[in-house]
PyMOL Python script that loads the backbone (N, CA, C, O; Angstrom):
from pymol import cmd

cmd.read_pdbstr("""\
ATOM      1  N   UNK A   1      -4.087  -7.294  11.208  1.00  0.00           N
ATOM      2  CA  UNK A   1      -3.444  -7.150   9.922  1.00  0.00           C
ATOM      3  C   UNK A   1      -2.375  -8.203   9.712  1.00  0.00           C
ATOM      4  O   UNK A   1      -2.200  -8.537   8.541  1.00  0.00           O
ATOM      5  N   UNK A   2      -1.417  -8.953  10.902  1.00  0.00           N
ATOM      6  CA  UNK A   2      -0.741  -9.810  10.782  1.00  0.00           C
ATOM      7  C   UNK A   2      -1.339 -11.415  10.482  1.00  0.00           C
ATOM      8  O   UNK A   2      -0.729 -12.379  10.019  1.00  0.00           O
ATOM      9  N   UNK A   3      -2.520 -11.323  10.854  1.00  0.00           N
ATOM     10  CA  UNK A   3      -3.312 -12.490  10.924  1.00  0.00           C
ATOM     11  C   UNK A   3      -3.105 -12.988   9.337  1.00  0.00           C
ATOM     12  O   UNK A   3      -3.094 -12.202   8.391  1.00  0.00           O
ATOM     13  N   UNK A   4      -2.905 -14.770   9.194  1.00  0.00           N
ATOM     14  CA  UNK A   4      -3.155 -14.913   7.641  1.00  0.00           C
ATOM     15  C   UNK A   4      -3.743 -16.396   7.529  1.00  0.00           C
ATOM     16  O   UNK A   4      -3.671 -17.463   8.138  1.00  0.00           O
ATOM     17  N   UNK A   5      -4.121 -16.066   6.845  1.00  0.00           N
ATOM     18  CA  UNK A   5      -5.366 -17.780   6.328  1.00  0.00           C
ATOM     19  C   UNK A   5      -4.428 -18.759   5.975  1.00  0.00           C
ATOM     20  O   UNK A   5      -3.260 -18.379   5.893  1.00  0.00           O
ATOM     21  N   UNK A   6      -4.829 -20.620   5.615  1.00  0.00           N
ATOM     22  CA  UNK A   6      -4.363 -21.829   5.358  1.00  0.00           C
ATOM     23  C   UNK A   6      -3.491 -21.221   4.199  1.00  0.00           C
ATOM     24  O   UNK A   6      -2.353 -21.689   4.153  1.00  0.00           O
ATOM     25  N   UNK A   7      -3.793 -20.285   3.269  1.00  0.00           N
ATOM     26  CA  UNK A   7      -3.286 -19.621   2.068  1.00  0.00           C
ATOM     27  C   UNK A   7      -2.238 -18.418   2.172  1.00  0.00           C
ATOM     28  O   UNK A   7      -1.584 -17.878   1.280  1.00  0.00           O
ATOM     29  N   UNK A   8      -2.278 -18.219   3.292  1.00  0.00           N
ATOM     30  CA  UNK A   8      -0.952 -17.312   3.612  1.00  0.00           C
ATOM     31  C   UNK A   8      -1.861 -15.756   3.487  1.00  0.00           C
ATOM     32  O   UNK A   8      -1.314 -14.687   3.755  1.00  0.00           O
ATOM     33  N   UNK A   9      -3.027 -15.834   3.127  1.00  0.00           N
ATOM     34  CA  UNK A   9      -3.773 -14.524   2.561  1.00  0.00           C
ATOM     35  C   UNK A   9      -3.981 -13.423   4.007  1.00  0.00           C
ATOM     36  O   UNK A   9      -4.367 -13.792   5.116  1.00  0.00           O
ATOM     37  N   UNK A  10      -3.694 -12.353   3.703  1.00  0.00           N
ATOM     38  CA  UNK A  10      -3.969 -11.376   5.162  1.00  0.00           C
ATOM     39  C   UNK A  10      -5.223 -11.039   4.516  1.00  0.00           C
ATOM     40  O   UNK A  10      -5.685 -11.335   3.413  1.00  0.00           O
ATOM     41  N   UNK A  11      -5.915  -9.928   6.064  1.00  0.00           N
ATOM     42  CA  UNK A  11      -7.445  -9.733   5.709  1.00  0.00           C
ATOM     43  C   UNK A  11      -7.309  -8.606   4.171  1.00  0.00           C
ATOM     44  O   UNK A  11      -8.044  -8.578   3.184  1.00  0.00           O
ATOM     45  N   UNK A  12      -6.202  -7.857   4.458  1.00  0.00           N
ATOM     46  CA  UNK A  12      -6.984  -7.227   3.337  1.00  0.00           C
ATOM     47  C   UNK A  12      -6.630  -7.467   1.872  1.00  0.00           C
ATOM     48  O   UNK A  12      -6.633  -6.494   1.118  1.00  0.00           O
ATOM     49  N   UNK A  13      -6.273  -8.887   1.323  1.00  0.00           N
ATOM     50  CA  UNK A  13      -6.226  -9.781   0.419  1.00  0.00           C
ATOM     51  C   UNK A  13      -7.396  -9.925   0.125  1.00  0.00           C
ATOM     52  O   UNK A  13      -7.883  -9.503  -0.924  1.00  0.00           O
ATOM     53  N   UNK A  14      -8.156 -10.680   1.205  1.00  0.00           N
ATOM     54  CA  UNK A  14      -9.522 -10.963   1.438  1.00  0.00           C
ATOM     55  C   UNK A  14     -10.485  -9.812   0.731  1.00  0.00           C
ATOM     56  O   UNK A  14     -11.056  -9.864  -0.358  1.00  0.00           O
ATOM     57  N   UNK A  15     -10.465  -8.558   1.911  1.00  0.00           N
ATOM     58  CA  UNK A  15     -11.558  -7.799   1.354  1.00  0.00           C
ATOM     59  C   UNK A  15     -11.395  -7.277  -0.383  1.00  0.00           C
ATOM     60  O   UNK A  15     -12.340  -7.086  -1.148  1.00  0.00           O
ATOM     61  N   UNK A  16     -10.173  -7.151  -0.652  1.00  0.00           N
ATOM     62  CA  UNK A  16      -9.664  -6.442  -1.946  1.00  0.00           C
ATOM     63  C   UNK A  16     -10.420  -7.870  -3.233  1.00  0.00           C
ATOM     64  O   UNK A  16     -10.877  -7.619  -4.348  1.00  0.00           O
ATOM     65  N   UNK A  17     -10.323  -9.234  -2.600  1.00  0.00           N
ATOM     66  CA  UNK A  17     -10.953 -10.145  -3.287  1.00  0.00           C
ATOM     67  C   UNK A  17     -12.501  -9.989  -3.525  1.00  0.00           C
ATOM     68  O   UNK A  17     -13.074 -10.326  -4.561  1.00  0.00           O
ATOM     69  N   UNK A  18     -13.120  -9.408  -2.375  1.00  0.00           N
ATOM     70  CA  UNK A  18     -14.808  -9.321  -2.406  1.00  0.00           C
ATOM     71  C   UNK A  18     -15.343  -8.190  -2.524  1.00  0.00           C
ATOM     72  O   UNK A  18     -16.551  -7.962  -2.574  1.00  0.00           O
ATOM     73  N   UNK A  19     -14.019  -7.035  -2.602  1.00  0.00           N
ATOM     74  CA  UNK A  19     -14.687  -5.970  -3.250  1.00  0.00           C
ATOM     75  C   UNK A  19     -15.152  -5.010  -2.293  1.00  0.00           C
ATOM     76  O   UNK A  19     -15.888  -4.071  -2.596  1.00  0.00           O
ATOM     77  N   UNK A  20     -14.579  -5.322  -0.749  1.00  0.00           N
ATOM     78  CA  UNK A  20     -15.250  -4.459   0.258  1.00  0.00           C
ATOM     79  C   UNK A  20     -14.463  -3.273   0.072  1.00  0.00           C
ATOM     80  O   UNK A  20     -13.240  -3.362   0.180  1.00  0.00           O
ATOM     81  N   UNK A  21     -14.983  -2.220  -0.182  1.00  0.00           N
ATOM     82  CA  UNK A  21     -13.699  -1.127  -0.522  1.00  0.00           C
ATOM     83  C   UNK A  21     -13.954  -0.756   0.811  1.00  0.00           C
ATOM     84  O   UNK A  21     -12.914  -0.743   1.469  1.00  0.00           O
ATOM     85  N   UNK A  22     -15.328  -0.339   1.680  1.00  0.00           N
ATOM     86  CA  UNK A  22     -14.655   0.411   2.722  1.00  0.00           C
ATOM     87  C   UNK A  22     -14.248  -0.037   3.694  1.00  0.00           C
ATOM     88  O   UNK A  22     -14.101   0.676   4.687  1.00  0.00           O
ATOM     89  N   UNK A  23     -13.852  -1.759   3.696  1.00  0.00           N
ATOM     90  CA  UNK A  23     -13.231  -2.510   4.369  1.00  0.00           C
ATOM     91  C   UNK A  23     -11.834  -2.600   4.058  1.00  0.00           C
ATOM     92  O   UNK A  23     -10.919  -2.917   4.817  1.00  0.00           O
ATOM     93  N   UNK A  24     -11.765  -2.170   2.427  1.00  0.00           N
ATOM     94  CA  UNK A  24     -10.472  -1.807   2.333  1.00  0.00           C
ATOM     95  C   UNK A  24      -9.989  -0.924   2.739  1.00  0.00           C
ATOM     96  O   UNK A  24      -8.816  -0.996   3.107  1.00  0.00           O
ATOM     97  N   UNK A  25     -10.633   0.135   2.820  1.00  0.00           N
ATOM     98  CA  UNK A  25     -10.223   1.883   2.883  1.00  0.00           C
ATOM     99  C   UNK A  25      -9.824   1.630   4.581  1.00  0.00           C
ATOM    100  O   UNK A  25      -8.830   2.298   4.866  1.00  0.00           O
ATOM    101  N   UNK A  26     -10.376   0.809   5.794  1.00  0.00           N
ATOM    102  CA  UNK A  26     -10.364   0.818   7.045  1.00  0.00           C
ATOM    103  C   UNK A  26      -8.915   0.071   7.080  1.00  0.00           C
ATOM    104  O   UNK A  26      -8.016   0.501   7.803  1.00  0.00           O
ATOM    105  N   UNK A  27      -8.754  -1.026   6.287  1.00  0.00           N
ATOM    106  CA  UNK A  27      -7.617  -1.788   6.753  1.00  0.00           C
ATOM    107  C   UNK A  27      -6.543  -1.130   6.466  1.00  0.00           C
ATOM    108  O   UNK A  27      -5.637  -0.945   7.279  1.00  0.00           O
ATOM    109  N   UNK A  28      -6.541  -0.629   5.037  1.00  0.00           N
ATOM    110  CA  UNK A  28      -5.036   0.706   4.518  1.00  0.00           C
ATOM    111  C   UNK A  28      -4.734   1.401   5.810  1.00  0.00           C
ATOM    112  O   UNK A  28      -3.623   1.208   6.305  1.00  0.00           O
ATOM    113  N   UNK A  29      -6.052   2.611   6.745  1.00  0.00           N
ATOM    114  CA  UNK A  29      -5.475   3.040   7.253  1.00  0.00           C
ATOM    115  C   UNK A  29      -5.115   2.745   8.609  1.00  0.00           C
ATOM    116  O   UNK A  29      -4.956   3.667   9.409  1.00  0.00           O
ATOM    117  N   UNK A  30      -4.925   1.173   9.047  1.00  0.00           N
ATOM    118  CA  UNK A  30      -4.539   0.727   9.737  1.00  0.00           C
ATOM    119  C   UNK A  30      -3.101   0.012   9.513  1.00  0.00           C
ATOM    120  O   UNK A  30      -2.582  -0.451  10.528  1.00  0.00           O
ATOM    121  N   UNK A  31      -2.482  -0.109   8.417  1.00  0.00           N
ATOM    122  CA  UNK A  31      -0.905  -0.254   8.156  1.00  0.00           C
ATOM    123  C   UNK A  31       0.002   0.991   8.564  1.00  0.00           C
ATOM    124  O   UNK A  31       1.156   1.221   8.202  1.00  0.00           O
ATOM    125  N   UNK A  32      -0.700   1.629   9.290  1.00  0.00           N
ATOM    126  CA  UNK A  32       0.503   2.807   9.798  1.00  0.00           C
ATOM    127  C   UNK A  32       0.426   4.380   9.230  1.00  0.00           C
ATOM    128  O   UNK A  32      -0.353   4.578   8.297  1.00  0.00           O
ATOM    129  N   UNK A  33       0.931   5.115   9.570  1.00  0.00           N
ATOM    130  CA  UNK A  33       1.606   6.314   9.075  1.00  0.00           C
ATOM    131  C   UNK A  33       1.973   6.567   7.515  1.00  0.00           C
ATOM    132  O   UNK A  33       2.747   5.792   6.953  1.00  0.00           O
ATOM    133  N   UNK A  34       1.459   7.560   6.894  1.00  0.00           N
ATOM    134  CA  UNK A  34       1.786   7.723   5.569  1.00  0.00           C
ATOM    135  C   UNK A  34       3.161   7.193   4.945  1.00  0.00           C
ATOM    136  O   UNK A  34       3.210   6.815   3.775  1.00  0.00           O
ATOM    137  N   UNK A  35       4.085   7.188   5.646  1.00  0.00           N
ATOM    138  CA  UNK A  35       5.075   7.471   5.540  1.00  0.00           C
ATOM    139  C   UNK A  35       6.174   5.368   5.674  1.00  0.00           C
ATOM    140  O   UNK A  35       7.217   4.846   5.282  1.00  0.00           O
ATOM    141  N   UNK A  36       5.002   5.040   6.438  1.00  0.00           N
ATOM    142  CA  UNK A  36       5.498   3.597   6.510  1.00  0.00           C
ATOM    143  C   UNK A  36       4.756   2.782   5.447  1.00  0.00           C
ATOM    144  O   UNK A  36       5.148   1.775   4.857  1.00  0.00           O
ATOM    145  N   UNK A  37       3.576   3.454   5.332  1.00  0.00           N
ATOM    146  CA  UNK A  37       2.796   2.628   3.770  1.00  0.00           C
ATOM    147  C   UNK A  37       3.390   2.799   2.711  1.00  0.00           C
ATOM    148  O   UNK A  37       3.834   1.828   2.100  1.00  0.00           O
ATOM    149  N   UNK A  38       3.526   3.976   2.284  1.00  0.00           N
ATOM    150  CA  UNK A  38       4.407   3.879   1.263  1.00  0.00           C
ATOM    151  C   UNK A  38       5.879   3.064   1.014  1.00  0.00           C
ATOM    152  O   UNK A  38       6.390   2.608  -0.008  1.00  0.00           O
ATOM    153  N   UNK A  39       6.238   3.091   2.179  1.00  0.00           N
ATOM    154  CA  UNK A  39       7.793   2.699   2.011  1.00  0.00           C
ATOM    155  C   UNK A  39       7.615   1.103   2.283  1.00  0.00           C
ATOM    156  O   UNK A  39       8.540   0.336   2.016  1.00  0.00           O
ATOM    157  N   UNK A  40       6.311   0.611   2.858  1.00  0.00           N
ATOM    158  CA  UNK A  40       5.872  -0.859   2.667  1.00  0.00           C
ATOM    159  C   UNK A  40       5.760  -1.353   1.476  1.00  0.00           C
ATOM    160  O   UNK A  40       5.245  -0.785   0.513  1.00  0.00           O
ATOM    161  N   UNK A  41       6.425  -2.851   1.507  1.00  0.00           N
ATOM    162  CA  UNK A  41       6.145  -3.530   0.183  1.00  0.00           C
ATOM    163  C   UNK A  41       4.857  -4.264   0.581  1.00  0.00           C
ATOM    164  O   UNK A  41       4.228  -4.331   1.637  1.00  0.00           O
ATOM    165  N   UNK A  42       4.636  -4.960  -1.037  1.00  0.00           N
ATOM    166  CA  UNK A  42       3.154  -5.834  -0.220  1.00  0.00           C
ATOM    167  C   UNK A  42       3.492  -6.859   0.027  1.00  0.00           C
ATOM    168  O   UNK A  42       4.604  -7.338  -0.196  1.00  0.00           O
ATOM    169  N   UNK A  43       2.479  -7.417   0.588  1.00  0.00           N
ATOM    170  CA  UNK A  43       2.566  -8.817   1.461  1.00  0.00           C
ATOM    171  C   UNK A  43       2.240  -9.502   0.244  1.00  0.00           C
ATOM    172  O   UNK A  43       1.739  -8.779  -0.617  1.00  0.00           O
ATOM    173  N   UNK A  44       2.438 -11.045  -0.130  1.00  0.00           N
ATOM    174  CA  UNK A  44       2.459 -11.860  -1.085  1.00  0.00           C
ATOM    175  C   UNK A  44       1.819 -13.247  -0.453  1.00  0.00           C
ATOM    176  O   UNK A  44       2.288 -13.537   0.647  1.00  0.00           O
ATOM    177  N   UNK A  45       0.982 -14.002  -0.894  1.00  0.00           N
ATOM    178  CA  UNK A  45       0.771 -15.144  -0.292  1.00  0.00           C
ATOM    179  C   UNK A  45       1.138 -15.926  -0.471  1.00  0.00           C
ATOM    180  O   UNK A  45       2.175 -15.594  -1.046  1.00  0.00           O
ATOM    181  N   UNK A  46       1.109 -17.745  -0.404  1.00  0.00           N
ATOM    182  CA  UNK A  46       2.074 -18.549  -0.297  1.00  0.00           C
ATOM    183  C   UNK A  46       2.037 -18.898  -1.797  1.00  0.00           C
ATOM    184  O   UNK A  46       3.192 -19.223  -2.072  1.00  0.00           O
ATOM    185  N   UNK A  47       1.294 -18.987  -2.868  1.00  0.00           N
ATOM    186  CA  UNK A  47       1.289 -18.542  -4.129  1.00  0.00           C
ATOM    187  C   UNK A  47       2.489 -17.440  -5.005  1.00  0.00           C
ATOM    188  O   UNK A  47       3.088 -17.679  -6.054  1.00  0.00           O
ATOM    189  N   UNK A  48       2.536 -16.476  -4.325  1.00  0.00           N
ATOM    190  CA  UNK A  48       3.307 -15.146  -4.449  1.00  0.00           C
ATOM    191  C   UNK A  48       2.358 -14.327  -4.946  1.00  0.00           C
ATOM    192  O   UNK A  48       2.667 -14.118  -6.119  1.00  0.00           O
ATOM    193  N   UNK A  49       1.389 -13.766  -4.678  1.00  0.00           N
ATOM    194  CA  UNK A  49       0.653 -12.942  -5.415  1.00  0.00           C
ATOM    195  C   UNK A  49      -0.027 -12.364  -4.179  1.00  0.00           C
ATOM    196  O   UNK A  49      -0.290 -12.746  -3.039  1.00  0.00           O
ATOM    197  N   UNK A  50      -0.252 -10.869  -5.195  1.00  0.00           N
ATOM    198  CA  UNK A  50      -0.429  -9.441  -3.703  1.00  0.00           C
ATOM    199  C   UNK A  50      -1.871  -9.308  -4.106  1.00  0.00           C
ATOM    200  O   UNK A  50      -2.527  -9.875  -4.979  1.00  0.00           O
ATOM    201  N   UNK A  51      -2.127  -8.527  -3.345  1.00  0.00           N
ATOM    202  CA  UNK A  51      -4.172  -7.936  -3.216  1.00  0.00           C
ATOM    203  C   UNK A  51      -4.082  -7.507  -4.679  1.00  0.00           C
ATOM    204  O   UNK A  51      -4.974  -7.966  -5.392  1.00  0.00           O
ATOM    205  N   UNK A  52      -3.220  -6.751  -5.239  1.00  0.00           N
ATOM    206  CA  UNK A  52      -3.422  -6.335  -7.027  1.00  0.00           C
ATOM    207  C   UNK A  52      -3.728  -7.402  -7.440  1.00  0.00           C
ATOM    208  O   UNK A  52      -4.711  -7.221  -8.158  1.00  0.00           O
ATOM    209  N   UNK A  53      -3.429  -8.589  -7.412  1.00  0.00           N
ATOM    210  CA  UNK A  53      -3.902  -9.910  -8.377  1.00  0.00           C
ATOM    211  C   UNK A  53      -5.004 -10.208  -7.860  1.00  0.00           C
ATOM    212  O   UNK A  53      -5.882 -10.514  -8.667  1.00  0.00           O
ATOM    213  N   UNK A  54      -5.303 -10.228  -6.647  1.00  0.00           N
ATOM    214  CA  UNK A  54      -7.192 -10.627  -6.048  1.00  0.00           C
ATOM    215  C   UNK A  54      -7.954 -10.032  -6.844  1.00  0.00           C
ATOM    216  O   UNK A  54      -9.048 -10.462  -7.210  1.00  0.00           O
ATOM    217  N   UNK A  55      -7.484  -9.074  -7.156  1.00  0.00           N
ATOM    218  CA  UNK A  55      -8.347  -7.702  -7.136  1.00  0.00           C
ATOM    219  C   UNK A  55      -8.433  -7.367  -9.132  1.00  0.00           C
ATOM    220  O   UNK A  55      -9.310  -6.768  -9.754  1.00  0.00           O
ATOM    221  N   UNK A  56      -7.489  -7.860  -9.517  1.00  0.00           N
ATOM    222  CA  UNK A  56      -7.807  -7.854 -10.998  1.00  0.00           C
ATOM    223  C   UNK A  56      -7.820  -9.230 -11.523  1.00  0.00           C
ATOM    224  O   UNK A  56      -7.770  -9.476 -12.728  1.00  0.00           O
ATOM    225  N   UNK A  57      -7.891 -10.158 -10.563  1.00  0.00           N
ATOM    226  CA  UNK A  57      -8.736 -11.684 -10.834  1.00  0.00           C
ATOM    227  C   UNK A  57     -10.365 -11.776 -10.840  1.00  0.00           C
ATOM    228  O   UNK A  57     -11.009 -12.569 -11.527  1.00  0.00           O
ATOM    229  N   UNK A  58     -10.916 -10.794  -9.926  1.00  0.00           N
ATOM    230  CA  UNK A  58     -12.026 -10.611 -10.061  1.00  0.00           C
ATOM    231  C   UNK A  58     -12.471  -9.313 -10.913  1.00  0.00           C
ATOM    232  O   UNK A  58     -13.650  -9.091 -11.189  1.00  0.00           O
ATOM    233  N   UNK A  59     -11.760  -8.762 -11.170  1.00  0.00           N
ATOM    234  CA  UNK A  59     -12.372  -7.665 -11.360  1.00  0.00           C
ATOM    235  C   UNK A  59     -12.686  -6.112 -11.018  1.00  0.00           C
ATOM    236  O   UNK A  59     -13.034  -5.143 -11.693  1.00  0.00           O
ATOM    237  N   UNK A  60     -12.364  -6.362  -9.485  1.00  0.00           N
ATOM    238  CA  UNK A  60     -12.576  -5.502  -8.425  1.00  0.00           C
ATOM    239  C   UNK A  60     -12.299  -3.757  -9.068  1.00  0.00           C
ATOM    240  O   UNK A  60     -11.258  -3.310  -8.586  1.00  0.00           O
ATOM    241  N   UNK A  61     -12.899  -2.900  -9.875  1.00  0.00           N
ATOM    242  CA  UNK A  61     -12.003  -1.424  -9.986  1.00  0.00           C
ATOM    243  C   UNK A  61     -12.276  -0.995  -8.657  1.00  0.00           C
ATOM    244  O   UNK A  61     -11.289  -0.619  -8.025  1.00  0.00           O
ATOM    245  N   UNK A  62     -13.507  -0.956  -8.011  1.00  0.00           N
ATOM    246  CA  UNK A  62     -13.755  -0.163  -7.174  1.00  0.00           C
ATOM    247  C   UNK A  62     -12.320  -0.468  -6.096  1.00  0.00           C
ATOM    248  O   UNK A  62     -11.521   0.465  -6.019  1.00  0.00           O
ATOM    249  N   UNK A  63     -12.085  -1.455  -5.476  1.00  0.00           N
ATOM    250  CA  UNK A  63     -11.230  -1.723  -4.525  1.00  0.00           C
ATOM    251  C   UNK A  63      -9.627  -1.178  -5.249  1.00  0.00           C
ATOM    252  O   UNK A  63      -8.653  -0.937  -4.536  1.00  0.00           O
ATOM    253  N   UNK A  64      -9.614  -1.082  -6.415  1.00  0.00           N
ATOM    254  CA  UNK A  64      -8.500  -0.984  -7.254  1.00  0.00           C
ATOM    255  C   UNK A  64      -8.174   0.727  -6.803  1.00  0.00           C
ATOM    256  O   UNK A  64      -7.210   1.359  -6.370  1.00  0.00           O
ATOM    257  N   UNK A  65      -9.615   1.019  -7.200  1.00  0.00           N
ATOM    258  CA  UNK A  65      -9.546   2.740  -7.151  1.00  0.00           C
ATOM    259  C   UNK A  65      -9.169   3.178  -5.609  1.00  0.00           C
ATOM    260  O   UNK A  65      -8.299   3.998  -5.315  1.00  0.00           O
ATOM    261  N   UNK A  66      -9.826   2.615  -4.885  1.00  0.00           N
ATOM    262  CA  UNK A  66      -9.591   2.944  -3.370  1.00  0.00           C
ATOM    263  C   UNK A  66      -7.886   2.529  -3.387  1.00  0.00           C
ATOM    264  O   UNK A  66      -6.994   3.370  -3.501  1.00  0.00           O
ATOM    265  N   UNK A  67      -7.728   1.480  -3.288  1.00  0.00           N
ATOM    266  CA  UNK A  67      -6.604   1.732  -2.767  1.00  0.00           C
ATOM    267  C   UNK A  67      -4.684   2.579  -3.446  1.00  0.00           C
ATOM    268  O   UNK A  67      -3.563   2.848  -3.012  1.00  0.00           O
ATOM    269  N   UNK A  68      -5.465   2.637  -4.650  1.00  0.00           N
ATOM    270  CA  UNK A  68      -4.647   3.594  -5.364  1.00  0.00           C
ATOM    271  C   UNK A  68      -4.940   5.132  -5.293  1.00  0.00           C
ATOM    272  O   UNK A  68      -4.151   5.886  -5.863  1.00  0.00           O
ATOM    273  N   UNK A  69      -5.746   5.516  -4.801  1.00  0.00           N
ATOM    274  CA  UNK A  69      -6.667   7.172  -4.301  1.00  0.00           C
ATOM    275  C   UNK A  69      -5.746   6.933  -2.984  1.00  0.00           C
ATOM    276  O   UNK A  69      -4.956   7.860  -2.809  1.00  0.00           O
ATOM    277  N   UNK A  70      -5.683   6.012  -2.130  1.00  0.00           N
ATOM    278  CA  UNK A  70      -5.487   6.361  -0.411  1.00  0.00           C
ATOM    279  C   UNK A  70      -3.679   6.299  -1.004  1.00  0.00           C
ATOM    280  O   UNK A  70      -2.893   7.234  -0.848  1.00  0.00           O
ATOM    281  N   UNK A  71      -3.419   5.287  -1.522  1.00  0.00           N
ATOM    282  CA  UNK A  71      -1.472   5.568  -1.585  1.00  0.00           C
ATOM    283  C   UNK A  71      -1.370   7.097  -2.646  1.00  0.00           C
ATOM    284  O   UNK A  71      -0.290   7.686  -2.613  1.00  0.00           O
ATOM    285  N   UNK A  72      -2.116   7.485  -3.244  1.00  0.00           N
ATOM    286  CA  UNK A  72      -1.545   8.889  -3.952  1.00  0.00           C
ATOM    287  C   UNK A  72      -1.845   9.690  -2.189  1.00  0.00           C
ATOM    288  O   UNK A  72      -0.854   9.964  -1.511  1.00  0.00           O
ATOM    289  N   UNK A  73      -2.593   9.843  -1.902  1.00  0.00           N
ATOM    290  CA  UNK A  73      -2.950  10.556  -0.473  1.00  0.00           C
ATOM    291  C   UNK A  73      -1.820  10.636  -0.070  1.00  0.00           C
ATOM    292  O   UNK A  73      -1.060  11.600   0.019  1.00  0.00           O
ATOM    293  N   UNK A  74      -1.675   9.266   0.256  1.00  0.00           N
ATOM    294  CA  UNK A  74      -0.276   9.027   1.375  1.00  0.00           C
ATOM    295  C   UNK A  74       1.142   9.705   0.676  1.00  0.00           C
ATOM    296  O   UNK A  74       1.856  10.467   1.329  1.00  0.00           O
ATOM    297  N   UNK A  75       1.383   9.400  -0.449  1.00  0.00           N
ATOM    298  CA  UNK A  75       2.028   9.693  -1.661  1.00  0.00           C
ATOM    299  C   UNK A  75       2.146  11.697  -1.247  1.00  0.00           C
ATOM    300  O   UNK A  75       3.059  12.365  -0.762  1.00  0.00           O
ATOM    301  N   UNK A  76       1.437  11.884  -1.494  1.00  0.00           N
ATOM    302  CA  UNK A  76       0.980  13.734  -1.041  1.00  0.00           C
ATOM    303  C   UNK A  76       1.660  14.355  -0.197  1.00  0.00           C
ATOM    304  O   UNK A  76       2.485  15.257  -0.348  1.00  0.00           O
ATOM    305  N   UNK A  77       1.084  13.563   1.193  1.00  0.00           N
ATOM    306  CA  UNK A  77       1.408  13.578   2.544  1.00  0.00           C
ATOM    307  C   UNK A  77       2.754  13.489   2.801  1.00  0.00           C
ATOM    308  O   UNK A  77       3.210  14.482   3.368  1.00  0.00           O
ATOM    309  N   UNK A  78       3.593  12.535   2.540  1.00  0.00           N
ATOM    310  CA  UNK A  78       4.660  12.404   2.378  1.00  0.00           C
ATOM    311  C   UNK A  78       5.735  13.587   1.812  1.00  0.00           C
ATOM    312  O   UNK A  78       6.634  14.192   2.395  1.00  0.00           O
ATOM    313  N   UNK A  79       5.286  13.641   0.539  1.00  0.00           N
ATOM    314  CA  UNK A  79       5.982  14.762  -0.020  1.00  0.00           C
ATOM    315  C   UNK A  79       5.713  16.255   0.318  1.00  0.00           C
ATOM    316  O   UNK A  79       6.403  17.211  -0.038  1.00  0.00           O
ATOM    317  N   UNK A  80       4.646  16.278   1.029  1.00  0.00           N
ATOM    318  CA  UNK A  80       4.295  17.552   1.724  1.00  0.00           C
ATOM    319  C   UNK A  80       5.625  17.933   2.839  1.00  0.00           C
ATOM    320  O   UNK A  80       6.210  19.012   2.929  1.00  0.00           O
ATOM    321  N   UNK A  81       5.863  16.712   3.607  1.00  0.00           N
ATOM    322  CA  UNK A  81       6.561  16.585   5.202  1.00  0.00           C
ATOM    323  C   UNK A  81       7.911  17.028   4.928  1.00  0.00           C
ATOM    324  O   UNK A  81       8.561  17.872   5.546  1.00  0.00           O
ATOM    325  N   UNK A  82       8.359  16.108   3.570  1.00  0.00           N
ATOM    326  CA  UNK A  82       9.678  16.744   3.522  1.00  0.00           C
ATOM    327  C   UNK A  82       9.990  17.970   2.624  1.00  0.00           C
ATOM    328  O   UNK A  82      11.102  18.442   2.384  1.00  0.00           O
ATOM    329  N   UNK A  83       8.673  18.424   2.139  1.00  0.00           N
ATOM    330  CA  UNK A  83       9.157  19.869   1.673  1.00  0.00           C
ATOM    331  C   UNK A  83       8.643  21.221   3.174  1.00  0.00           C
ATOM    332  O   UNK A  83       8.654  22.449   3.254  1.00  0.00           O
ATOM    333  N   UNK A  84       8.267  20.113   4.079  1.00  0.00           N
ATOM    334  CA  UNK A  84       8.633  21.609   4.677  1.00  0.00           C
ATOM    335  C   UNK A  84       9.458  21.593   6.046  1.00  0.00           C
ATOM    336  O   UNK A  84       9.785  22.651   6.582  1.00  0.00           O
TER     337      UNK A  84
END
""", "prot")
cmd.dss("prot")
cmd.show_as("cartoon", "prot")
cmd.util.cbc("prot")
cmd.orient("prot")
């Protein structure tokens, strides 16, 4: 996940660019604990632009939907922990 291309791009820049959602869905839940994703900002490439711009440069909803479905999840999860 730290790894980044001539472009500063991490992998899941990449997949969110080609639309792999369940390459997306694998890499999300490899940034950690509900609780550190959320409170993560995104990574930006040497451009300044995050996987949301890959991802509505092409087009991508599906990758759009995934990864906005897994942060409400996390989103959930979160607010579950500290209400109890």
């Amino acid at each position: 996940m730290l790894q980044r291309d001539a472009g500063g791009r991490t992998p899941i820049d990449l997949a969110c660019h080609m639309n792999y959602k369940n390459i997306t869905l694998f890499l999300l839940t490899k940034l950690g604990n509900p609780l550190e994703f959320v409170s993560k900002e995104l990574d930006s490439d040497e451009d300044g632009r995050t996987c949301f711009h890959h991802m509505s440069y092409k087009g991508n909803y599906e990758a759009v939907y995934t990864w906005l479905n897994y942060e409400r999840e996390c989103l959930k999860n979160v607010i579950a922990d500290d209400l109890a």
